[in-house]
C-alpha positions as a printed NumPy array, in Angstrom:
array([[  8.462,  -4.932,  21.108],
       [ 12.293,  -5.338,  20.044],
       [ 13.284,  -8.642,  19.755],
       [ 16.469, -10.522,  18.689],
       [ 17.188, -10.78 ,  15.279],
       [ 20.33 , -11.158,  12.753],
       [ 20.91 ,  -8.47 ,  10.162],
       [ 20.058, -10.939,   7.499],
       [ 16.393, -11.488,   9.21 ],
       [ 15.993,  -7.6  ,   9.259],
       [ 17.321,  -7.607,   5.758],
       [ 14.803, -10.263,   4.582],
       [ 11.927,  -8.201,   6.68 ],
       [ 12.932,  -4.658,   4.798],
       [ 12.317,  -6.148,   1.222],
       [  8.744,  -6.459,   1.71 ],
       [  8.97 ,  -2.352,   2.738],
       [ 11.027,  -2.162,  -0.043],
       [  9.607,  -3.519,  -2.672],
       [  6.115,  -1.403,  -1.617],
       [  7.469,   1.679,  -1.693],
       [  9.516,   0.927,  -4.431],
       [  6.239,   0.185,  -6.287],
       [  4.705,   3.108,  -4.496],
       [  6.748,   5.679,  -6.874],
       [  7.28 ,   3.873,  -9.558],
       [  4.002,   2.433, -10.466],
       [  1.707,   4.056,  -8.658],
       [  2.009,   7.658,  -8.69 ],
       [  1.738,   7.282, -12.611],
       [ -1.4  ,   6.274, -12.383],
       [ -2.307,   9.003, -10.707],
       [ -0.319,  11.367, -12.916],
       [ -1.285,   9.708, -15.871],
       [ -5.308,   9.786, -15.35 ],
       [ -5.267,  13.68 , -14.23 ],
       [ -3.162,  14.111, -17.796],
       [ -5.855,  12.012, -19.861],
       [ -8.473,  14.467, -17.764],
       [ -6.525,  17.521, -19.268],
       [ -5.486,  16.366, -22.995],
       [ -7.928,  13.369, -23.626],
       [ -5.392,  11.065, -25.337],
       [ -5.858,   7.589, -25.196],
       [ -2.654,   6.752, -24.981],
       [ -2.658,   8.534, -22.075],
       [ -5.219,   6.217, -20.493],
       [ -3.593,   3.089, -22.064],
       [ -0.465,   3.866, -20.292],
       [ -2.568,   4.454, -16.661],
       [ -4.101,   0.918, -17.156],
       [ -0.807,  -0.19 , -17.735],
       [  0.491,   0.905, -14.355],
       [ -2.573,   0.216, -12.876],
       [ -2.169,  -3.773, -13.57 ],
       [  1.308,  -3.312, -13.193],
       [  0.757,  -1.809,  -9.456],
       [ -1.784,  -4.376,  -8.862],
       [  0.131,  -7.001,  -9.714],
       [  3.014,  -6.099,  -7.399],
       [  0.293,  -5.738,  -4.324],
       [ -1.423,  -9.18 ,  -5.228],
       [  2.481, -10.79 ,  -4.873],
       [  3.086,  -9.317,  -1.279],
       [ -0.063, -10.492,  -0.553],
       [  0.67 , -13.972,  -1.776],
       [  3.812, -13.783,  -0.162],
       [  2.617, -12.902,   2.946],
       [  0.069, -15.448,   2.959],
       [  2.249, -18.292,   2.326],
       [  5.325, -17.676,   4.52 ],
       [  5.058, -19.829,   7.627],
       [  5.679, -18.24 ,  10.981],
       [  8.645, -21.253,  12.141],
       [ 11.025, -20.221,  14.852],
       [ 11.608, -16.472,  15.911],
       [ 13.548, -15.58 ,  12.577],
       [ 10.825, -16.716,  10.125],
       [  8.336, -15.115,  12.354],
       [  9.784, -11.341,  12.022],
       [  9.577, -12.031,   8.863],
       [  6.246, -13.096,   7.928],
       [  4.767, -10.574,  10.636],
       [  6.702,  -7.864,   8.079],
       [  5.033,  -8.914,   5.337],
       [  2.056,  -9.354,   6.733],
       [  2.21 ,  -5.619,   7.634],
       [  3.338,  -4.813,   4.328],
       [  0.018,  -6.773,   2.618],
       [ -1.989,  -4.449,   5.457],
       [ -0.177,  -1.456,   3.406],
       [ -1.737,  -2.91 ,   0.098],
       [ -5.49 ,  -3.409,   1.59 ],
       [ -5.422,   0.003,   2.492],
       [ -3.883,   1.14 ,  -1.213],
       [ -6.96 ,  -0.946,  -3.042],
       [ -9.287,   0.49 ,  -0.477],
       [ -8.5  ,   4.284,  -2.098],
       [ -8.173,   2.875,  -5.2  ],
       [-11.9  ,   1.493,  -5.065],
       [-13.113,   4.865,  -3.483],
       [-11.693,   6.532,  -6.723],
       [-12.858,   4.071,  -9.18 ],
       [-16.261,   4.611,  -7.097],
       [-16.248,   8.351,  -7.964],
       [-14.757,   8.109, -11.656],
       [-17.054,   5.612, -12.837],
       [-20.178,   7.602, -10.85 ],
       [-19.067,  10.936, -12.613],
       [-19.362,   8.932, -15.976],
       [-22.623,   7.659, -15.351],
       [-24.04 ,  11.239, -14.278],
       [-21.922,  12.645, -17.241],
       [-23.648,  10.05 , -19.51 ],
       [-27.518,  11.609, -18.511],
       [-26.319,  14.583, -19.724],
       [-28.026,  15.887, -23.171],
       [-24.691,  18.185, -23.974],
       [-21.754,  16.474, -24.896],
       [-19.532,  19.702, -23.687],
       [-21.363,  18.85 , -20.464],
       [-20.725,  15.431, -20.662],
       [-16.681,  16.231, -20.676],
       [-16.849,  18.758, -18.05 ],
       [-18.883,  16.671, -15.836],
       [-16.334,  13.304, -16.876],
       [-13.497,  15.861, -15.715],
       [-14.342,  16.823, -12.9  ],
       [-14.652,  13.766, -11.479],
       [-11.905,  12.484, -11.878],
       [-10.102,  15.158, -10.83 ],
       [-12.068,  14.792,  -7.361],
       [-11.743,  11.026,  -7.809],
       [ -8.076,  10.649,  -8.059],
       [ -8.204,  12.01 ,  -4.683],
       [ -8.464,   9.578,  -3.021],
       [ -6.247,   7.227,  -4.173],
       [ -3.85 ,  10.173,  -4.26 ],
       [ -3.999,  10.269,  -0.137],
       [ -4.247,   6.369,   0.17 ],
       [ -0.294,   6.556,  -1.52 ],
       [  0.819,   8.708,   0.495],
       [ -0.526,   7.724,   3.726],
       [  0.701,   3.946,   2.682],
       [  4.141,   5.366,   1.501],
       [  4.885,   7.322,   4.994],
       [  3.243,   3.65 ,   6.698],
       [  5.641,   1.456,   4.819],
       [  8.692,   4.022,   5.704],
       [  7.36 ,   3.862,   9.444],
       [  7.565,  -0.196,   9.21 ],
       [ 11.042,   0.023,   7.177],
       [ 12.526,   1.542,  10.281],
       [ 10.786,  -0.791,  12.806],
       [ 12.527,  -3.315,  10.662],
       [ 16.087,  -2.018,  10.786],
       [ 15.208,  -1.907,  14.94 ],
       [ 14.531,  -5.259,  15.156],
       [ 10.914,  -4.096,  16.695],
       [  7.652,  -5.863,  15.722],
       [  4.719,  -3.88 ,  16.306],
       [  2.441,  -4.415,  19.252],
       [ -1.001,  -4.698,  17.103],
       [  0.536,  -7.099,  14.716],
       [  1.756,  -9.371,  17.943],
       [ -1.872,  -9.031,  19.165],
       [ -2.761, -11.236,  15.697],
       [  0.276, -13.256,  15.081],
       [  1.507, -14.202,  18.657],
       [  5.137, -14.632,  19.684],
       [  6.498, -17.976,  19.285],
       [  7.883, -19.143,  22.573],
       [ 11.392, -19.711,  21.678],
       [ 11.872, -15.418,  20.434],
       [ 14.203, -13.634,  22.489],
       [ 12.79 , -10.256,  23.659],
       [ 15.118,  -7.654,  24.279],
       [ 12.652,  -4.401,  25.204],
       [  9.395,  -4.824,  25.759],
       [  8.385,  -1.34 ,  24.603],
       [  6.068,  -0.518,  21.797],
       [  7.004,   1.613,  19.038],
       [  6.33 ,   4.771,  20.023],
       [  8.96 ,   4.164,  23.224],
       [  6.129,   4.015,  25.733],
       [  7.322,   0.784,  28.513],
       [  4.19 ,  -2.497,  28.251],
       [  3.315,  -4.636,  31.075]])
């Protein structure tokens, strides 16, 4: 649904967008690239610097999510907002849902890897899995980083999403200019 709303308003709605993908490629898809290159070489410095983009990444999700829980949905300009951020924090959820699924993997390839009598086994068994593991969390990025693009342009527009009216109603006094959902498709 497109509704009425200043440049300024879109501009404030974008930076949540923003500052996701922003974080996205710059904190993490290191992770990723820097667990697969401790799997290879085995230097903890390697590792180090994963768990240091890791927290860093984390950190950056756990502030949209803040953010999105404390703005508060007053008149129509505020409310484009926070629904943006909301959608953003949705973004997040879904990243620490492939994170977890990867962590799930790593950490069970360990524990098989640690039953194992051969310590040659042991690496090969530690490697593979996280190779398999960082899959995952590989496809939750990228998934989350075409999402947020998606949402970036339904900010420029002006539109707010149909599913995120459906759990953050319209305040009566927003102006609606086309009632059509995103994909173009007319509503009742």
């Amino acid at each position: 649904m497109r509704i009425a709303v200043s440049e300024a308003i879109t501009q404030r709605a974008r930076r949540a967008h923003n500052l996701f993908i922003l974080s996205v490629f710059t904190l993490h898809l290191p992770v990723i690239v820097a667990t697969l290159a401790y799997s290879v070489g085995g230097d903890v410095r390697l590792l180090w610097s994963a768990l240091t983009f890791l927290l860093l990444a984390l950190a950056v999700l756990f502030y949209i999510q803040f953010r999105a829980g404390r703005l508060q949905a007053e008149g129509a300009a505020e409310w484009f907002v926070m629904l943006h951020w909301q959608l953003a924090a949705r973004r997040g959820r879904l990243l620490l849902i492939g994170y977890l699924v990867a962590a799930l993997m790593i950490g069970g390839g360990l524990l098989v890897g640690l039953g194992m009598v051969d310590r040659n086994m042991q690496v090969i068994v530690a490697t593979v899995f996280t190779r398999i593991g960082v899959v995952p969390a590989l496809l939750m990025i990228l998934v989350t980083a075409i999402l947020a693009g998606q949402s970036m342009h339904l900010a420029n527009r002006g539109i707010a999403p149909l599913g995120m009216i459906k759990r953050f109603p319209l305040p009566p006094e927003v102006v609606v200019l086309d009632a059509e959902n995103e994909s173009g498709e007319e509503t009742e």
